[in-house]
C-alpha positions in Angstrom: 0.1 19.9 -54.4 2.8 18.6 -52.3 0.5 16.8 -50.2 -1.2 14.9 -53.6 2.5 13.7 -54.2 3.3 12.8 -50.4 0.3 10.7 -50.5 0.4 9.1 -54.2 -2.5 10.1 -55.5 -3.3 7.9 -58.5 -5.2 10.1 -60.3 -4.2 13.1 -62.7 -3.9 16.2 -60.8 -4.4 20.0 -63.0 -3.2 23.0 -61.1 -4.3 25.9 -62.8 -2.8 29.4 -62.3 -3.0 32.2 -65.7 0.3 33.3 -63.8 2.4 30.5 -64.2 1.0 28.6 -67.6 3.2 26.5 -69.2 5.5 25.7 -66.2 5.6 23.1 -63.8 4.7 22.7 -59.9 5.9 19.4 -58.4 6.8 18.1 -61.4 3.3 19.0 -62.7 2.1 20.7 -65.7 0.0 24.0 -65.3 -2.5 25.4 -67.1 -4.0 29.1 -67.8 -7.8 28.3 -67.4 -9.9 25.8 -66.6 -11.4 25.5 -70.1 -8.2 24.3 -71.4 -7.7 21.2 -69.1 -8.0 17.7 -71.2 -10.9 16.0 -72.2 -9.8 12.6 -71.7 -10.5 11.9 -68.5 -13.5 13.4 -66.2 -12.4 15.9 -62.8 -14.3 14.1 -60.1 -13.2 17.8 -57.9 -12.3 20.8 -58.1 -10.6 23.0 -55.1 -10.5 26.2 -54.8 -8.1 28.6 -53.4 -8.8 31.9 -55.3 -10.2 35.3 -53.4 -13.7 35.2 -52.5 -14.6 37.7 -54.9 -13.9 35.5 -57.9 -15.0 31.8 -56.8 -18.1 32.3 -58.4 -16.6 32.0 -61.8 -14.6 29.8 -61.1 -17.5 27.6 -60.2 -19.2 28.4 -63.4 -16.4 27.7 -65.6 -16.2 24.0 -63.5 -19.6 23.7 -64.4 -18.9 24.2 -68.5 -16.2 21.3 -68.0 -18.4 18.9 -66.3 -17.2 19.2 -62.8 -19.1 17.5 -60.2 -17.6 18.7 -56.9 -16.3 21.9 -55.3 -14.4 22.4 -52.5 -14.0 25.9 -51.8 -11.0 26.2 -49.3 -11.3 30.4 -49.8 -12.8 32.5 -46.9 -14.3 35.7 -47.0 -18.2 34.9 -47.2 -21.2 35.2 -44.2 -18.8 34.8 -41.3 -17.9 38.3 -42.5 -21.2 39.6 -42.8 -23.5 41.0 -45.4 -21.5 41.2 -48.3 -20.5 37.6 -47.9 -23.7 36.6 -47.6 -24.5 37.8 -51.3 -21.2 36.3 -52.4 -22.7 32.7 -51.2 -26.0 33.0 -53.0 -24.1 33.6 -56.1 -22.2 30.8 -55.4 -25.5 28.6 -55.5 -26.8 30.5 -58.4 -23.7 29.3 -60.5 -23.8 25.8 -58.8 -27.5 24.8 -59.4 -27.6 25.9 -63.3 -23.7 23.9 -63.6 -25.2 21.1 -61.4 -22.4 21.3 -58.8 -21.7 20.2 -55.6 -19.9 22.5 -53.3 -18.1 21.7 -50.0 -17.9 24.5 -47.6 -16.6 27.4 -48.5 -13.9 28.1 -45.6 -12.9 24.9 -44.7 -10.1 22.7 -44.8 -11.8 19.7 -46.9 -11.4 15.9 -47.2 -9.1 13.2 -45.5 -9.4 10.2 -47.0 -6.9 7.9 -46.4 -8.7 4.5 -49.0 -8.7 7.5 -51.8 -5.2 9.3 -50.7 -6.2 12.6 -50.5 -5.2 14.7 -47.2 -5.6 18.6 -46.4 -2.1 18.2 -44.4 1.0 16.3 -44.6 2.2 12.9 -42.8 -1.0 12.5 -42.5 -1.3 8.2 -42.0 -2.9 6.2 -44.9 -4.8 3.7 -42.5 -8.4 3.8 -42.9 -10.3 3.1 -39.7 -13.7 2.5 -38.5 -14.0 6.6 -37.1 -15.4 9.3 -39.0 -15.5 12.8 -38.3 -17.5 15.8 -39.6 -16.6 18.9 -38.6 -17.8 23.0 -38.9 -14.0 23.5 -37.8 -10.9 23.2 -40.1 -8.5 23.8 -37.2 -10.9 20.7 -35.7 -10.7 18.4 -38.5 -6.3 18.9 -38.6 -6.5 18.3 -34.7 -8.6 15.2 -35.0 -6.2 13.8 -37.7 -3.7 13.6 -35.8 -5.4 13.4 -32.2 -6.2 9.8 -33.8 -2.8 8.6 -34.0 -2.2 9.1 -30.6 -5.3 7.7 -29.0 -4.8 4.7 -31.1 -7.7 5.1 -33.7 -7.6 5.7 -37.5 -10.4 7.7 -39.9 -12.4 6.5 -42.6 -13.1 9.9 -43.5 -12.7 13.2 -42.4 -14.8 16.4 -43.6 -14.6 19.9 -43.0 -17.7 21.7 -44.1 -16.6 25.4 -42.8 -20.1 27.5 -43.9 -22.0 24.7 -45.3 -24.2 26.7 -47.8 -24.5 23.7 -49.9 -23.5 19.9 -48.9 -24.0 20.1 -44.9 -23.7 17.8 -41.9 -27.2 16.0 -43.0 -26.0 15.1 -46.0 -22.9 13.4 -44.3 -24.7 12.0 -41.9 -26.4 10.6 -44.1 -23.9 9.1 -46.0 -21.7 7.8 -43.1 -24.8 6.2 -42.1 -24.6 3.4 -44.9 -20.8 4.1 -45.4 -19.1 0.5 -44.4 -15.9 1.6 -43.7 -17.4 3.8 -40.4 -18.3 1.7 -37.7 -18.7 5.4 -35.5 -19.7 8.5 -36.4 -18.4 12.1 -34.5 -19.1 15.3 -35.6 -17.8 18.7 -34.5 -21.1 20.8 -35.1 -21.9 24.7 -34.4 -25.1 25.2 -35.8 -27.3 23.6 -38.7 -28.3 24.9 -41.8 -31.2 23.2 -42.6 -34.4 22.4 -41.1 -33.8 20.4 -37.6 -36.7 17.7 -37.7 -34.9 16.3 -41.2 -31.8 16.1 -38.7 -33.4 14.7 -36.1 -34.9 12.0 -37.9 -31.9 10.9 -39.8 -30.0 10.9 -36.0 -32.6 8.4 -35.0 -31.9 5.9 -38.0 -28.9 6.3 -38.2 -28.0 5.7 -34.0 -29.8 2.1 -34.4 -26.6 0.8 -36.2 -24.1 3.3 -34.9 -23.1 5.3 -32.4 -23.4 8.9 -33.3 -21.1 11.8 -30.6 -21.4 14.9 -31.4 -19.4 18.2 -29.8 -21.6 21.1 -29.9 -19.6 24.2 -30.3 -20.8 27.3 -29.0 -23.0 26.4 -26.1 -22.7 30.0 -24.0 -23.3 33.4 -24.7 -19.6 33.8 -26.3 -19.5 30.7 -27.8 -22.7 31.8 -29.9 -20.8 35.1 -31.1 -17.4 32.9 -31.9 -19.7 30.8 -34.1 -21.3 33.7 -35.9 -17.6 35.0 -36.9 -16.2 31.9 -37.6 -19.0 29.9 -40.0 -21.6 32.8 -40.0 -24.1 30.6 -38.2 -26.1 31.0 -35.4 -25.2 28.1 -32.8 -28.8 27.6 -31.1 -30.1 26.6 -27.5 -27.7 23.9 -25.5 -30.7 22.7 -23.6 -32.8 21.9 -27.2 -29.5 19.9 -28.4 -29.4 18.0 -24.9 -33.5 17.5 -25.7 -32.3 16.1 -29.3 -29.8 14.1 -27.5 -31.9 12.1 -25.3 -34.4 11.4 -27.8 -32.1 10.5 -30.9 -29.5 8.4 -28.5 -26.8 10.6 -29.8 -23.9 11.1 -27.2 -23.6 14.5 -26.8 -20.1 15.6 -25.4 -18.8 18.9 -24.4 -15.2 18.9 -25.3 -12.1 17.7 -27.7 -10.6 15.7 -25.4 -14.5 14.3 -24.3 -14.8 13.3 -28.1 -11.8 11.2 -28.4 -12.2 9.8 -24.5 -15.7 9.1 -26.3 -14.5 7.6 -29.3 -12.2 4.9 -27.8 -15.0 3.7 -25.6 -17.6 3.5 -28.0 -14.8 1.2 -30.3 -13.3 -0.6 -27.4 -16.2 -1.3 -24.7 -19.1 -3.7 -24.6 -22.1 -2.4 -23.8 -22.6 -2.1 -19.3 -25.4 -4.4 -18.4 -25.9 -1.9 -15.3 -24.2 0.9 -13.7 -22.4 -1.5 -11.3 -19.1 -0.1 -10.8 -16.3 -2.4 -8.7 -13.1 0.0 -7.7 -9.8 -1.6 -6.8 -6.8 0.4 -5.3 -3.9 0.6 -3.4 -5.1 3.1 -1.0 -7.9 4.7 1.1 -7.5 8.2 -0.2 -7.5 7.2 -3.6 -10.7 4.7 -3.1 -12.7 7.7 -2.0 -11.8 9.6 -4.6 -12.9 7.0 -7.5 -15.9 6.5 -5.7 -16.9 10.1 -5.3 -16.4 10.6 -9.2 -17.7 7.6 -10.2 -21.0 8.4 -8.4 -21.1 12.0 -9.5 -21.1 10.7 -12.9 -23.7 8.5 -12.9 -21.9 5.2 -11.8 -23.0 2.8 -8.9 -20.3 1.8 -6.6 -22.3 -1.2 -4.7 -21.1 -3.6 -2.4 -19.9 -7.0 -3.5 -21.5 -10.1 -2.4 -20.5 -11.7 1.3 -19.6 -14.7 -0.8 -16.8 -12.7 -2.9 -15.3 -11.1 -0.2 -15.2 -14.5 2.3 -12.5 -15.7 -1.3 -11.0 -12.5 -1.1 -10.6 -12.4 2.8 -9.0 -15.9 2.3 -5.5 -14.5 0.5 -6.2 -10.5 1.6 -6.6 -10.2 5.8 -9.2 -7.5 6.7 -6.9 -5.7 8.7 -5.6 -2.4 6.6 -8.0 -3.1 3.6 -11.7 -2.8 2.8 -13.1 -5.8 1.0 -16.4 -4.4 0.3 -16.3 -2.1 -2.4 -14.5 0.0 -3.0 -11.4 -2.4 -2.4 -7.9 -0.7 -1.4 -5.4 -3.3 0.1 -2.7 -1.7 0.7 0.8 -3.6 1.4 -1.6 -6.4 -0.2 -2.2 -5.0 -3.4 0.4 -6.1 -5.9 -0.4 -7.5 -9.1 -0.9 -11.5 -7.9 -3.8 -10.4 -5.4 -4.9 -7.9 -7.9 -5.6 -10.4 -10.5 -7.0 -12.5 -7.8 -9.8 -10.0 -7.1 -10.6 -9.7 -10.8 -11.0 -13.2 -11.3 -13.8 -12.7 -8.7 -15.5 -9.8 -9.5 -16.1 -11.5 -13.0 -18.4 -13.7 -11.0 -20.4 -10.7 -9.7 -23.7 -10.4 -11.7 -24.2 -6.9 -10.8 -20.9 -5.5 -11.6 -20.8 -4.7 -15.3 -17.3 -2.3 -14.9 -14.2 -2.7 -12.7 -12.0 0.1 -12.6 -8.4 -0.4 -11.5 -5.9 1.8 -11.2 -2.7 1.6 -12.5 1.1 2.2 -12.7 3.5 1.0 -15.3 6.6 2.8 -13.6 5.7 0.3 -10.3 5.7 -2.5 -13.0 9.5 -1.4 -14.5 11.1 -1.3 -10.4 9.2 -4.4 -10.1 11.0 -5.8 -13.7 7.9 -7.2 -14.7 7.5 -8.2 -18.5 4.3 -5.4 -19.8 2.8 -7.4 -22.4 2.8 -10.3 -19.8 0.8 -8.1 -17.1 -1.5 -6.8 -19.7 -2.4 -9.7 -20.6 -2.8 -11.0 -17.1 -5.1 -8.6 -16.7 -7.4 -9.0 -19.8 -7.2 -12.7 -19.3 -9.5 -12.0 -16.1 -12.1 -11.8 -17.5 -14.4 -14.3 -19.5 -15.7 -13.4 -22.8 -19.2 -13.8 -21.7 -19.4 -12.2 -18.6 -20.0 -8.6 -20.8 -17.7 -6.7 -18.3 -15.2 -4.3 -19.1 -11.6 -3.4 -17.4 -10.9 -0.1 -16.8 -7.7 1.6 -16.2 -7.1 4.9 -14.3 -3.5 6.1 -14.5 -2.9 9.5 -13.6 1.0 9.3 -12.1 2.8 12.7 -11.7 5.8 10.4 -11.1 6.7 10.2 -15.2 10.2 10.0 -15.4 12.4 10.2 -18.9 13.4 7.0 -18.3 10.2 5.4 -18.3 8.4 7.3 -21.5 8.6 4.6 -23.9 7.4 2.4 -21.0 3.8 4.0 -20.5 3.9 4.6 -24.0 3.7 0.9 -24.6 1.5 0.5 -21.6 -1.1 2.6 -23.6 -0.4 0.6 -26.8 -1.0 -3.0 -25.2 -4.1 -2.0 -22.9 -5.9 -1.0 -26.2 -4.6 -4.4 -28.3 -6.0 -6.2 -25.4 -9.3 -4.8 -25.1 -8.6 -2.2 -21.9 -8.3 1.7 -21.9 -5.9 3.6 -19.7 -8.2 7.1 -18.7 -6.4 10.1 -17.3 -8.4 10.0 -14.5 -11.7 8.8 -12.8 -14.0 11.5 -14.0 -13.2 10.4 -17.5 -13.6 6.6 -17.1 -16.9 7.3 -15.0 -18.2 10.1 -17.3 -17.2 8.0 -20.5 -19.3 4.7 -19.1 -21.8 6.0 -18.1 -22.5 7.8 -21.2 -21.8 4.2 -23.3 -24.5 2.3 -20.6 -27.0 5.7 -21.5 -26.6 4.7 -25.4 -26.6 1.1 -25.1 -29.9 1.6 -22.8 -31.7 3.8 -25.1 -31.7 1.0 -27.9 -32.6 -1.7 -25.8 -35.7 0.5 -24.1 -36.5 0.7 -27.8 -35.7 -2.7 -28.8 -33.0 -2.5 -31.1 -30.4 -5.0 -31.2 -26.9 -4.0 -29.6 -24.2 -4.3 -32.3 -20.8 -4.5 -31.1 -17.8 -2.2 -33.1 
């Protein structure tokens, strides 16, 4: 209730509770029983927060009003076992014959931000191009706000919890035409209907978007977590990786994968190759981009003899390696830096330069952020299809310079550039984008960009 009136919700709003009839709840009437709510104007939904035991009524007596929709919030059904399992067919009995809809049971419901309806508070009212479905509720509330702070807002966000009745194809589905989602993730821990129908629907629906899903329960553990938490059974890792390969879904293994995932696929053109340019200040650091970005996937080759005869002209060979990767050392401040870029742009078989970076040298150095940003997007032409990626990882954070990297984050993603934790992400993240982008063209789709 509180979050219907945080949000605005324009519509009418009925609690119903026999125990408090005739009073009010945020300024809102309630009523005894469901057959007593007005006539006037159609319930697009109903939710439900009653004991298990009793939610079958309740879904009848929706029915008799002309309810659509049901979201059962309760818990108590086949992630406890047998009994629950009973309760949910009698759910469906009462569902089919009042031709409802129902969403979950156990789970936390709908964020959507165009319709103002949330599951939590401060929730933003942004709509964005991401959507997420998700098996979890504790999922779907970390997303929410997960989105804020990687710079990304929601068209919609579901929690399906057991998914007896509307399930992840159906959403699929429906994101898959939705024009508000430009990307589609999904949190899933098993299916519950038959997987070629999935499968299928995966390979339509990747030809116009990207599809990343993080499969949940993918060990011997994780399978018994997701039989006590949605009462599923999660299945084989290897058969989703199978799925993966042949739907061009980007399968990730992780949260913080997901989001990492989600930036790049909003962000990022589409790698021609795996050619991977690295520029650093040092040697140690080089090596270490290099051996992640290989163990990901990435190529680190050598630039031309032509590029690094420019580069030698401004950067002496002595202390610095001009091949690839490129550390300078006492030569690599920002001028030279931008230099290099300018040059790499002309390589043909570079499709990513990774740089790394460090907005607390930029504030010592009282340089304007916006200004080197910019510098640095600027590098690059817009046809050249090459993306800039950042690598900042400083344990040197001070509290003086917070609200510096914070805006450092803010202005790399308004210009284009995102600033990775580390190496393994940037290369692991890429790679995974050049995978997708080459399974449509090996099947001759077009490549859309976001």
């Amino acid at each position: 209730m509180e979050t219907f009136k945080e949000y605005e919700y324009p519509g009418p709003i009925y609690p119903v509770n026999p125990k408090y009839e005739g009073e009010e709840i945020q300024g809102i009437k309630v009523y005894g029983s469901i057959s007593s709510l007005p006539d006037d104007i159609p319930i697009d939904l109903g939710i439900i927060a009653v004991p298990a035991k009793i939610t079958p009524q309740i879904v009848e007596e929706l029915g008799q009003k002309g309810v659509l929709f049901a979201h059962i919030f309760s818990s108590g059904y086949s992630e406890l076992g047998e009994e629950g399992n009973l309760l949910e067919q009698q759910l469906l009995e009462k569902a089919k014959k009042s031709h409802i809809r129902i969403l979950g049971p156990n789970c936390m419901g709908i964020y959507n931000p165009k319709g103002r309806i949330g599951f939590t508070h401060r929730l933003p009212l942004v709509s964005g191009p991401v959507a997420f479905v998700s098996q979890s509720g504790g999922n779907a509330h970390r997303h929410a706000f997960a989105g804020i702070v990687n710079g990304y807002n929601f068209s919609k966000i579901i929690s399906l919890g057991n998914q007896i009745d509307l399930d992840l194809v159906d959403f699929l589905n429906y994101f898959r035409s939705d024009p508000d989602t430009k990307v589609i993730s999904m949190y899933v821990e098993n299916l519950k209907r038959g997987g070629n129908e999935f499968v299928q629907l995966l390979k339509e629906t990747t030809k116009e978007k990207p599809v990343i899903i993080w499969k949940g329960g993918k060990l011997e553990a994780g399978h018994n977590a997701v039989k006590s938490h949605t009462g599923g059974l999660a299945g084989n890792i290897k058969l989703w990786k199978s799925m993966a390969r042949q739907t061009g879904v980007i399968l990730v293994n992780n949260f913080k994968e997901l989001t990492e995932m989600i930036k790049t696929c909003l962000i990022y053109k589409m790698p021609k190759n795996l050619g991977t340019a690295i520029i650093t200040g040092g040697g140690g650091p080089a090596v270490e981009l290099t051996d992640e970005c290989e163990a990901y996937g990435l190529k680190v080759p050598r630039i031309t003899v032509k590029a690094q005869k420019k580069i030698n002209e401004f950067i002496p060979q002595v202390n610095s390696n001009l091949s690839n990767p490129l550390e300078f050392g006492a030569n690599g401040g920002h001028v030279n830096m931008i230099k290099v870029m300018k040059i790499l742009d002309k390589e043909p078989h570079i499709s990513s330069i990774m740089i790394t970076n460090n907005p607390e040298w930029y504030y010592s150095a009282k340089l304007n952020m916006e200004e080197v940003v910019k510098s640095f997007a600027n590098t690059i032409t817009p046809d050249s299809n090459k993306n800039i990626i950042s690598i900042y990882n400083s344990s040197r954070a001070r509290k003086e310079t917070i609200d510096l990297i914070n805006e450092f984050y803010s202005k790399t993603r308004e210009n284009g550039i995102i600033v990775y934790d580390s190496a393994q992400a940037a290369a692991r993240s890429i790679y995974r984008l050049w995978s997708y982008g080459n399974y449509l063209k090996n099947r001759g789709y077009k490549i859309k960009t976001i």
